[in-house]
TORKOL-4160 file (C-alpha; in steps of 0.2 Angstrom, whole numbers, padded with zeros to 4 digits, m for minus):
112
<pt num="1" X="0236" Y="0130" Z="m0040"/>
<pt num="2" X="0221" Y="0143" Z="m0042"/>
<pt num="3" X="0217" Y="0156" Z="m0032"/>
<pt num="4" X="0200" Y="0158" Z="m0035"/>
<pt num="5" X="0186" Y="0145" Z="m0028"/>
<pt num="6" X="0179" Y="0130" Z="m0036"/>
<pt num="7" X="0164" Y="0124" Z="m0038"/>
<pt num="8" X="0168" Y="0109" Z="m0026"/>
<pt num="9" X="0176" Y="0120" Z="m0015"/>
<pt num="10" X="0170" Y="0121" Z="0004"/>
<pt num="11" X="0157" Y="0133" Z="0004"/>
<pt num="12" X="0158" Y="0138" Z="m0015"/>
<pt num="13" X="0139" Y="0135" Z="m0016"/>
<pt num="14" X="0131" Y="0152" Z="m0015"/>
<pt num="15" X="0142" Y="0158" Z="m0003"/>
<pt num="16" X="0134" Y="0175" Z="0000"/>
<pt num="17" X="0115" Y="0167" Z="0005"/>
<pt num="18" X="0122" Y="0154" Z="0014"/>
<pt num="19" X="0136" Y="0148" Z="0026"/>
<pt num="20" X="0134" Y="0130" Z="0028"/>
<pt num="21" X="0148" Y="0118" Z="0020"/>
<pt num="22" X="0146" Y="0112" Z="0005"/>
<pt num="23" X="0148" Y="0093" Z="m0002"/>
<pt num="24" X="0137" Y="0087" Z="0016"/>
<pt num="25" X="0124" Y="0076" Z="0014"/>
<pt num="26" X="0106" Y="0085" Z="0022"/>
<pt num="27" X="0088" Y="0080" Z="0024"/>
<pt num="28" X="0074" Y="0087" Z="0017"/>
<pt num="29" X="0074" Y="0108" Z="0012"/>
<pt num="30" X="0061" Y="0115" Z="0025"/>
<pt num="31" X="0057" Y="0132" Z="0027"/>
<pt num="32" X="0053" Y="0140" Z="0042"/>
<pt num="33" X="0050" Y="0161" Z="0048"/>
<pt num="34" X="0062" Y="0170" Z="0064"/>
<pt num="35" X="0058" Y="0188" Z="0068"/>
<pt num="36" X="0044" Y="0189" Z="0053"/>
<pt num="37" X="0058" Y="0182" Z="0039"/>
<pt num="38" X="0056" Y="0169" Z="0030"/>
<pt num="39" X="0072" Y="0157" Z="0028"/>
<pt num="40" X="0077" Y="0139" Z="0023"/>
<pt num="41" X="0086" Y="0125" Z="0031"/>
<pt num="42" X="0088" Y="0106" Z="0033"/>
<pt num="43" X="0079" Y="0095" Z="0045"/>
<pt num="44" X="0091" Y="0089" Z="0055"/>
<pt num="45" X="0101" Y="0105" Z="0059"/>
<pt num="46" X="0097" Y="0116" Z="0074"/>
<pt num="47" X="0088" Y="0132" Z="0073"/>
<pt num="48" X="0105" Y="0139" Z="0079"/>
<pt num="49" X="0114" Y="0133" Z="0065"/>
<pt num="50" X="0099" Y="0135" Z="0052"/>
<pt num="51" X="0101" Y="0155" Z="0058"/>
<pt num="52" X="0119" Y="0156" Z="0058"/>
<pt num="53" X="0120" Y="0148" Z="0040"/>
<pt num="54" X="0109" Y="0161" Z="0036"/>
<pt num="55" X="0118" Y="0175" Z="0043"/>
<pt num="56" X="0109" Y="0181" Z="0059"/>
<pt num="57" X="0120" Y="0180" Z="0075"/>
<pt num="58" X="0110" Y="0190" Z="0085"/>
<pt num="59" X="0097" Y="0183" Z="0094"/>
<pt num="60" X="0093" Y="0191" Z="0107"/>
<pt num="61" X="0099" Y="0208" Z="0119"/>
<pt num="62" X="0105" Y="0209" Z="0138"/>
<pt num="63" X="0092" Y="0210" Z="0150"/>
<pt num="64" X="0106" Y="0225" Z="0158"/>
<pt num="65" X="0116" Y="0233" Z="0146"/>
<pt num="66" X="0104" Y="0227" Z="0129"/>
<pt num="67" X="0122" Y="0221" Z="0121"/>
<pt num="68" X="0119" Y="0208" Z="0107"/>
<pt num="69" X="0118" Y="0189" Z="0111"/>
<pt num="70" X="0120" Y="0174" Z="0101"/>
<pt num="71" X="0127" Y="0157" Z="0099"/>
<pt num="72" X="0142" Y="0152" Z="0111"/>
<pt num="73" X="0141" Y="0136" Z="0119"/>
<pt num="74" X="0129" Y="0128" Z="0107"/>
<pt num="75" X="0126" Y="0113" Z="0121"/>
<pt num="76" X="0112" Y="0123" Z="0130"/>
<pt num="77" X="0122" Y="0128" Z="0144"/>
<pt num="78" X="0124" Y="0146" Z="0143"/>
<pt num="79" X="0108" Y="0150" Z="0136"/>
<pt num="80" X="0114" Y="0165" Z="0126"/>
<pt num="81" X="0104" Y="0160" Z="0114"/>
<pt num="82" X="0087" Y="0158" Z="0119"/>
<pt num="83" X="0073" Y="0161" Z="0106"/>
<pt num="84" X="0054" Y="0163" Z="0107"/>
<pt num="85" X="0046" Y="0148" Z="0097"/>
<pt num="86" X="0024" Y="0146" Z="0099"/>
<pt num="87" X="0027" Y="0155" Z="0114"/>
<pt num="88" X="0040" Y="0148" Z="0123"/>
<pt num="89" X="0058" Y="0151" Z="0128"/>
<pt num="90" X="0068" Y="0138" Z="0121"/>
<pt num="91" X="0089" Y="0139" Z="0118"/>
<pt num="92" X="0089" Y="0138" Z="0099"/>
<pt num="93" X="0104" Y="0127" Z="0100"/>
<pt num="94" X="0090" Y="0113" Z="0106"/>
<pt num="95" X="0077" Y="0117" Z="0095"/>
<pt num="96" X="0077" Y="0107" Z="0078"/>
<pt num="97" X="0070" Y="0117" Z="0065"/>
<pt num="98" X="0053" Y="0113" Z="0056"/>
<pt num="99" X="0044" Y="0114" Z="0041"/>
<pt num="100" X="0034" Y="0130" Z="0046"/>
<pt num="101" X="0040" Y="0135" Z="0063"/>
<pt num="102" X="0040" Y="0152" Z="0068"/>
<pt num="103" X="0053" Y="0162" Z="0081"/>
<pt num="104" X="0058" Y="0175" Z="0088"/>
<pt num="105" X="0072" Y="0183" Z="0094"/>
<pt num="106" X="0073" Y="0194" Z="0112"/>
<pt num="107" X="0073" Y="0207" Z="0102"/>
<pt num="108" X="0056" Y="0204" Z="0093"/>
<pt num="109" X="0041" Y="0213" Z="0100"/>
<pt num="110" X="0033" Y="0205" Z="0113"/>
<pt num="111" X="0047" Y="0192" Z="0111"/>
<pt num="112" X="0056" Y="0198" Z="0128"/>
């Protein structure tokens, strides 16, 4: 038995850019922009997912103590993790990503 990962391995592919499992069937690649970088993901997933695959988990600040926020129900109940997309406030765990959608965290300018 090896030690070292396979290429079939869950998460073997390209661990270091991104996160997601690998072996899954997807849709289409789509890219999209949050806080001004540009970053893939599959249509289908959330924007909540697409961003933790690629590594951001903070998506906004506390209103009192500006503490980081981010995914934690990932039901929209809790609303930790609400985004600014076209203008909007939306809970990212709702939001599907798009082929060219931009966001914004609470942390953005103007993003508040």
């Amino acid at each position: 038995m090896s030690s070292g990962p396979r290429a079939d391995d869950v998460g073997a592919q390209d661990a270091a850019a991104d996160l997601r499992i690998g072996g899954a069937v997807r849709g289409r690649r789509v890219s999209f922009r949050f806080d001004g970088r540009r970053l893939t993901a599959y249509e289908g997933e959330t924007l909540a997912c697409a961003l933790a695959a690629a590594g951001v988990r903070t998506l906004r600040s506390s209103p009192r103590s500006g503490a980081p926020r981010g995914m934690f129900c990932l039901m929209g109940s809790c609303q930790e993790c609400v985004v600014r997309i076209g203008g909007r406030r939306t809970p990212a765990c709702q939001e599907p990503v798009r082929e060219g959608m931009e966001g914004h965290s609470g942390m953005s300018e103007g993003a508040s």
